[in-house]
N, C-alpha and C positions, 0 to 999 in steps of 0.2 A: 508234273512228273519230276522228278526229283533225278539228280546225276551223281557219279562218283566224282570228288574233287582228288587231286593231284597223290592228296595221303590219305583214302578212300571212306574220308567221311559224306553221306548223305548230305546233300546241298540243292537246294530250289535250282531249276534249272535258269540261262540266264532271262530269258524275258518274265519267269514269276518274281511276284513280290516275296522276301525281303530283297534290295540290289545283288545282284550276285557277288558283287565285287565286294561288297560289308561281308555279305556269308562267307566269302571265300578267306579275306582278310582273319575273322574268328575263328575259321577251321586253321588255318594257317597257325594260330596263336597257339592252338592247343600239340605242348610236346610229349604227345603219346606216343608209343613204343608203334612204327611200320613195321607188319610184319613180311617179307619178301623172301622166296623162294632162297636165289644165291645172289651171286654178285653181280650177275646181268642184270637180273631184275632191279636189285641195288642202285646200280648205275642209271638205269632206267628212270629210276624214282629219281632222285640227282636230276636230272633232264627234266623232267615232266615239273618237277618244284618252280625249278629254273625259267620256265618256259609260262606257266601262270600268268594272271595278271591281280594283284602285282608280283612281282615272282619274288620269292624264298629260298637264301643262299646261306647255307648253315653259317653260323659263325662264333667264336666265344661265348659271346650273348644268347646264341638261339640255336643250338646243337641240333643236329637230329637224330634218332636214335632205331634203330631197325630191327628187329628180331630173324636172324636169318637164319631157314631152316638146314641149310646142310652145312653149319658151322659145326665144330665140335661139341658137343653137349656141353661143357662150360662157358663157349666161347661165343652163345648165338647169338647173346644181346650186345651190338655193336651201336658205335657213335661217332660222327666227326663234328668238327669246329669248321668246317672248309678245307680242309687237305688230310687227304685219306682218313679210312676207317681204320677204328682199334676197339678190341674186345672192352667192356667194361669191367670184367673181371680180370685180375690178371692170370698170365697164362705161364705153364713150367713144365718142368719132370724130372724125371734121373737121368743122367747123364753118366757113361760110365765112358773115361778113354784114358791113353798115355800122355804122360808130360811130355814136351820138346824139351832140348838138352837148357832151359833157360827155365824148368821149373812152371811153364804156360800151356794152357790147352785153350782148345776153342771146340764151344758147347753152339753146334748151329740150331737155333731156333725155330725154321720156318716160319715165321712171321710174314708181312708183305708190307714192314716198313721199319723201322728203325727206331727200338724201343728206349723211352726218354728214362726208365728205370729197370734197374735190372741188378740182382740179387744171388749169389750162389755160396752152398754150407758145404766144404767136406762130410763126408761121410764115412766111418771107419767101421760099418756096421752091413753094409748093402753088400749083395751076390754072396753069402755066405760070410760075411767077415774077412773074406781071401783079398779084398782091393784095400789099400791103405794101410794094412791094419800096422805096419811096423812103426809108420808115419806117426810121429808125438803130437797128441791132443792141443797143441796149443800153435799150430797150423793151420791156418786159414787162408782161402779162397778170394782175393780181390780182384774186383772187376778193376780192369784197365782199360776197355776198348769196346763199344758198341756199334754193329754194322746192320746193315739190311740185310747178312745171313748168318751173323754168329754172331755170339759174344765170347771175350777171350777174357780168362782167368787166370790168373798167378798164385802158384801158392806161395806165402810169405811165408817167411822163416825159413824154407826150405833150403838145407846146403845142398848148391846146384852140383858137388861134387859128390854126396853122397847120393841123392837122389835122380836128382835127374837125368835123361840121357841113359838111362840102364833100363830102358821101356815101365818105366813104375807106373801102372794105375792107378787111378783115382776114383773115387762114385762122389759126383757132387748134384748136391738137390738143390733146380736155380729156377728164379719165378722172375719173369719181366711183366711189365705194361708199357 
């Protein structure tokens, strides 16, 4: 009779022939997409890998990759190398707020770690055309700071006496992974 292994492939149970431990080692090998509820269940997987014999700890080398159902419709096929997960696609939106009197805002993410890239465009065209629009086209958005709940934006060029500090809006479109 046959069992579910750790990443719920079909494996001889252990006293059938083939060893179990060869079956388990092949299932092991093979990095197909787990698919798991949320991040309990996640987590769970993570434990159960770990706990095998011989156990399975994601790394560089050997990722693992999970499909989780109550992620965002972009965001459900995830992966780690050993320290937390991250969407494989990356992830963003519109961001609309005020500059601080230094010409910077901070676009909070939601994320659940601390994205290694991260990307954001003015926009002089969003909510009507009414955010930016006086702002000269040749203004742009640099990232300067990445956290585990925002990232913070600069706009260059901008004179911090004309613009900033007078509550000016912005609409910027920004994408991390």
């Amino acid at each position: 009779m046959s069992i579910k292994d750790a990443r719920g492939h079909d494996v001889p149970g252990e006293l059938e022939a083939p060893d179990y431990r060869d079956t388990n080692r092949l299932s092991a090998s093979i990095n197909d997409f787990v698919p798991v509820a949320n991040v309990t269940e996640r987590a769970q997987l993570l434990a159960d890998l770990a706990a095998q014999n011989p156990p399975y700890v994601p790394s560089p080398a050997r990722p693992l990759y999970v499909h989780r159902a109550d992620a965002p419709a972009p965001n459900r096929l995830e992966y780690t190398e050993g320290i937390g997960f991250r969407p494989v696609a990356p992830v963003g939106g519109i961001f609309v707020g005020t500059l601080n009197q230094f010409g910077q805002i901070a676009i909070p993410h939601g994320l659940d770690y601390v994205p290694t890239m991260a990307n954001a465009e003015m926009s002089l065209d969003l909510a009507g055309g009414t955010i930016g629009e006086d702002i000269p086209r040749d203004y742009v958005a640099t990232i300067y700071t990445i956290t585990a709940a925002e990232i913070r934006a600069r706009i260059t060029n901008i004179r911090v006496s004309t613009w900033a500090g007078l509550g000016l809006r912005v609409a910027l479109a920004w994408i991390a992974r």
